[in-house]
N, C-alpha and C positions, 0 to 999 in steps of 0.2 A: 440406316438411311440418314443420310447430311441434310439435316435443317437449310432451308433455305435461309441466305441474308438477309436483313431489312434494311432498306436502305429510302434513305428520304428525301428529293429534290423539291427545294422550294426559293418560285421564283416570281415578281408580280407579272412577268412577260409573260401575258397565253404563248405566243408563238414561240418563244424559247423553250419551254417546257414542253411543247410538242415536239419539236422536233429533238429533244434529248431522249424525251420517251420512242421515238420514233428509232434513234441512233442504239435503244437500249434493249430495245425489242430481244436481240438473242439473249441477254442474258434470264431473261423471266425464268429458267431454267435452274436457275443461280440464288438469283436475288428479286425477295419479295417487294416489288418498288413503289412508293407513293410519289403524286405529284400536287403538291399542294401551293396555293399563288399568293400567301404570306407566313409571317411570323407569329402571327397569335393562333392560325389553323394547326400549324408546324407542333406547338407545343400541346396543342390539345391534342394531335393526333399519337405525341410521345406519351399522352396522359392512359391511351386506350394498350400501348404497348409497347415497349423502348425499342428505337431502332440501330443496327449495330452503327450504321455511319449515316449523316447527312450533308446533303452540299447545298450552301443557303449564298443566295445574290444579298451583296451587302447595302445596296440603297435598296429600300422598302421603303413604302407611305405604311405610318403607323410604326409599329416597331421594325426599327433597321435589322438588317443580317448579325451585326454586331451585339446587340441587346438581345437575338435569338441564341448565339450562340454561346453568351453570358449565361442565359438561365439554361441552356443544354447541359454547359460545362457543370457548372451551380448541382442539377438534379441527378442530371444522369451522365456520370462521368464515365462511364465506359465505352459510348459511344465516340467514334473519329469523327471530327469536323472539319470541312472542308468548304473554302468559303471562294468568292467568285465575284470579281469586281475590276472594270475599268478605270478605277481611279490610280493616279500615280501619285497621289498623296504620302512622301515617305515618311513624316508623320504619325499617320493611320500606319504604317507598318508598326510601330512600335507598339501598337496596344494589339492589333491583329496577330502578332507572334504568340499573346498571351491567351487567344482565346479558339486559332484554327490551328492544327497540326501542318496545314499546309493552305497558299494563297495561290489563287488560280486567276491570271488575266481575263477578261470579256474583252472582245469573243472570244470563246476558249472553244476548239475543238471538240464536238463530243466524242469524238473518237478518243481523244486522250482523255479526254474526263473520262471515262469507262477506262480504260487501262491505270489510269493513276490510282483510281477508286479502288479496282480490282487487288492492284499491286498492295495497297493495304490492308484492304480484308482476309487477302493471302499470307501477310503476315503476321496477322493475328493468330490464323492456323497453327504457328510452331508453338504459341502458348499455349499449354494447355491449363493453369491453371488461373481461374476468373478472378482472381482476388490480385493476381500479381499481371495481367493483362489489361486490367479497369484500372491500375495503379499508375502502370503503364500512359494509357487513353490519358488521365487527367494532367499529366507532367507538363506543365510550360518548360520548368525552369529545375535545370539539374543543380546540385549541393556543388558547391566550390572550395578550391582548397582555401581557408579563411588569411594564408600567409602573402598568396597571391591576388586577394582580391583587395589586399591594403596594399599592397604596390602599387595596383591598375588604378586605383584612386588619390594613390598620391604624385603619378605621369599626368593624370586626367585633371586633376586642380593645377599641374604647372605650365605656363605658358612654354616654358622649352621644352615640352613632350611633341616626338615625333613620330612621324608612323610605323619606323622601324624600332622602336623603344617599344610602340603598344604591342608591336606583332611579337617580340621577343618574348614579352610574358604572356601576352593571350595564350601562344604554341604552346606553353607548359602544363597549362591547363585544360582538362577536358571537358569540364562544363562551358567554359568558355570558348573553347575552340566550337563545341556544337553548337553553340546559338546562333557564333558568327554566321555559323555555313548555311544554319538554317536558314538566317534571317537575308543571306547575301542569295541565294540562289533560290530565292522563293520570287514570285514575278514581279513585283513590285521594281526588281533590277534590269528586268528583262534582258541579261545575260543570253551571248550568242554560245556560252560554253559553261560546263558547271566548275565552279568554282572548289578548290579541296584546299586550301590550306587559307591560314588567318593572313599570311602575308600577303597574298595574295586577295582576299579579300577587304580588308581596311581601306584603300584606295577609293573602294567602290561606297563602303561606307560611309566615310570621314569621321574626322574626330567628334562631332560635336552630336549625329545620331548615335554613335557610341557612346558618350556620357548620358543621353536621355536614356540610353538603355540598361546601361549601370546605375547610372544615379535616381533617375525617377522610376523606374519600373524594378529595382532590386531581380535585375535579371540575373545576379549573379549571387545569389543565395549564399552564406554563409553555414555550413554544417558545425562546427567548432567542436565536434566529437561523433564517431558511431555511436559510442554506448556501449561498445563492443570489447569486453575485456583482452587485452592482449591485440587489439586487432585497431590501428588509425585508421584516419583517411589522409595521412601524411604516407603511412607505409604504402599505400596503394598511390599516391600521386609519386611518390618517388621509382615507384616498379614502373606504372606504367610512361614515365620520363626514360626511364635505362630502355625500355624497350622500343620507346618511339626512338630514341638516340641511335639506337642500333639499329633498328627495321632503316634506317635512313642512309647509314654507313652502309651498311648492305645492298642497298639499289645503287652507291655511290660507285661500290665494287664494280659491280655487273656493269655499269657504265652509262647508268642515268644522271643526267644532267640536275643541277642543283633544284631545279623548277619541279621536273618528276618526283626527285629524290623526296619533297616536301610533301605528295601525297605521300609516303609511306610513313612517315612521321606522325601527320595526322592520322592514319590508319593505326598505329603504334602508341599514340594518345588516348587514342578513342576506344581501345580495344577490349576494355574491362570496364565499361561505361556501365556495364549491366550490373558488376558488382558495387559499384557506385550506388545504384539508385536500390537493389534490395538490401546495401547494409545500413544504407541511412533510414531508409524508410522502412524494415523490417528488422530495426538490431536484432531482437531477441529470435526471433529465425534465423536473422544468417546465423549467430552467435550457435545458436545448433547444428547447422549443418557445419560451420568450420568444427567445432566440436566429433561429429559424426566421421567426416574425411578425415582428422589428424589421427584421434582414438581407433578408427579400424583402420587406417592404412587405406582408405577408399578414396578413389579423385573427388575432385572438388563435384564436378558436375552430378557425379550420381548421387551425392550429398545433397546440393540442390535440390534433383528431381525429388526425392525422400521428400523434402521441407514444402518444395514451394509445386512441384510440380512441373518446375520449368528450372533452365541453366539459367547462369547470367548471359551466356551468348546467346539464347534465344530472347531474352528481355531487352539486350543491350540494341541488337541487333534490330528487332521490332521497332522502337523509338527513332531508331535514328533512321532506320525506313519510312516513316510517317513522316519525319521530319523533311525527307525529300533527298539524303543525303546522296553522293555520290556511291553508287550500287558497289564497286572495291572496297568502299571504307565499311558499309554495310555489310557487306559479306567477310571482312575481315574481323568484325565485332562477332558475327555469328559462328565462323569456322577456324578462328587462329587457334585453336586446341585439335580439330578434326580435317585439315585444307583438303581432304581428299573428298569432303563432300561438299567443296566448291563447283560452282557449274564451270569456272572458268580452268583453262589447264597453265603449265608452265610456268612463270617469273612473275606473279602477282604479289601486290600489297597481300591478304592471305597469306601467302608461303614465307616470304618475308618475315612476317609479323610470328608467325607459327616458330622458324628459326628465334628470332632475336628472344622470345620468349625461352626460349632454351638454354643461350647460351648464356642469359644475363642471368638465369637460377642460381650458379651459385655465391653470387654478391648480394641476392635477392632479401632486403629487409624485414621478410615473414617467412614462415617455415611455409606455408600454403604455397609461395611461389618458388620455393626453392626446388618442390617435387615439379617442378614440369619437366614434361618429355618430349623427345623428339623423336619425328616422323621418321626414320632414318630411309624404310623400303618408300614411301613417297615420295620422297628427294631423289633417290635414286630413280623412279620413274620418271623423275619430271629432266631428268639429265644432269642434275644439279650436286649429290654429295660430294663429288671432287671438288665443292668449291667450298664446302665447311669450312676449312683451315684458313682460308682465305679473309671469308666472311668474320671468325674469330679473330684474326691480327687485324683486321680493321674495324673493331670494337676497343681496341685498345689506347 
């Protein structure tokens, strides 16, 4: 039998709260739901039993949504937060990145609030294990490669830094690339379309919420080592650069336009985020599973399952689901090792990324990425291995 979810709405509006509970009704089925009309009720009621997610209205009398979701994060990091606020303070976005997985306009549909909610508690599902899932929950802020975040700061201190200078190094980097998208397609932009690539986002940011979000809020973490013998995070920002490089070539082939060509890049960036966040934060695990897959000849991910219980593409994947990210770059983090258990069919970021992952193996800077393989009977389903050869000279 499946535990029901707990789930926490707290809001000072009686009438808002009824009618979300009213919008919420089918799910009782699903999810155990409380409706509580502050922030101090909110935390006593996490005190009788933690809940997996809550959505908190960020002006309160008494303690605000912000100070509720400080002490949620604080005690109980495994729960998702989800926070709800008419303000267009962009400002308040810079510290609200650090403390809701995702930001929701008022009035906000409760129709989509139920579906947004939904879509993260569903992605918790693929984790299964709670250690590397609550790890998951508490992440603001992913490790950065330490060479590119002295670049970005020394564009950021020069008055002749342009937007297309910041976008050139943000793309290279994938903790960088994530925050932008979070923080660009979270409502606060109220975008009529989601945003996938950093170039395309900075415009909407500007230069100088980007430096409050570098410079004052150290959203860009500095890792300066795994810990991981034999194993950077240089080797892995170089892999995943050859593969975004490629997944990019490869949409260029098929005869997407420069503008498409960029989601696949970021899809190609972002694609091993997961191994990112369990080898910084768990060296001495990964450092066993790489040990477990090189020693027995076994892939990486059932190495993983062994250690942690979970792949990187299901960690990677999860994160940047909560985060809000565009559902291709998400499913390309979760399935570029398996595209055949993508929901989508045919020419996707996915399939792409699953190729370029292949073909860049043997220049690949670590032995872990040199064994990948390729789908060959999936390509052939999709209509696509007569374009292998193609796809290879324009890698070149």
């Amino acid at each position: 039998m499946t535990l029901r979810k707990k789930v926490l709405f707290v809001d000072d509006d009686p009438l808002l709260l009824e009618t979300i509970q009213e919008t919420m009704a089918d799910m009782a089925g699903k999810w155990d739901m409380t409706f509580l009309g502050s922030g101090r009720a909110g935390l006593d009621a996490f005190r009788e039993a933690p809940f997996d997610a809550v959505v908190s209205d960020l002006w309160m009398p008494g303690m605000n949504g912000m100070e509720f979701l400080q002490a949620v994060q604080a005690q109980y990091p495994g729960t998702l937060r989800f926070i709800l606020s008419s303000s267009t303070d962009r400002d308040l976005a810079i510290q609200l990145v650090e403390r809701a997985h995702q930001f929701l306009s008022k009035p906000c549909n409760p129709a989509y609030l139920k579906t947004v909610v939904h879509r993260a508690l569903t992605l918790g599902g693929q984790v299964n294990n709670e250690a590397a899932k609550e790890l998951v929950a508490r992440i603001a802020q992913l490790p950065a490669v330490p060479a590119l975040y002295q670049e970005i700061n020394t564009l950021l201190a020069s008055d002749r830094a342009t937007m297309a200078d910041l976008s050139r190094v943000i793309d290279q980097d994938p903790a960088m690339t994530a925050m932008v998208l979070k923080l660009v397609n979270s409502a606060f932009f109220n975008l009529r379309h989601t945003v996938s690539s950093p170039s395309e986002a900075l415009p909407f940011l500007g230069i100088e919420l980007l430096k409050s979000l570098v410079l004052a809020h150290g959203l860009f973490n500095q890792v300066g080592s795994f810990g991981i013998p034999g194993f950077t995070i240089d080797q892995l920002w170089q892999h995943s650069l050859a593969v975004a490089g490629m997944a990019r070539r490869i949409a260029e082939a098929e005869g997407l336009g420069s503008v498409r060509a960029a989601d696949f890049f970021t899809a190609g960036i972002l694609h091993d985020v997961g191994m990112l966040i369990l080898a910084s934060r768990f060296p001495g695990e990964y450092a066993r599973a790489l040990a477990i897959s090189l020693d027995q000849g076994s892939d990486l991910e059932s190495a993983e399952c062994h250690v942690f219980g979970a792949t990187h593409g299901e960690v990677g994947s999860y994160l940047l689901g909560l985060w809000g990210l565009p559902a291709p770059i998400v499913q390309a983090a979760a399935w570029h090792n398996h595209p055949r258990c993508q929901e989508a069919g045919g020419f996707t970021p996915t399939l792409a990324v699953h190729a370029a992952n292949a073909l860049c193996a043997p220049a690949s800077p670590h032995e872990i990425f040199v064994r990948q393989t390729l789908d060959r009977d999936y390509l052939a389903e999709a209509g696509l291995i007569h374009r292998l050869e193609a796809w290879s000279e324009a890698g070149l």
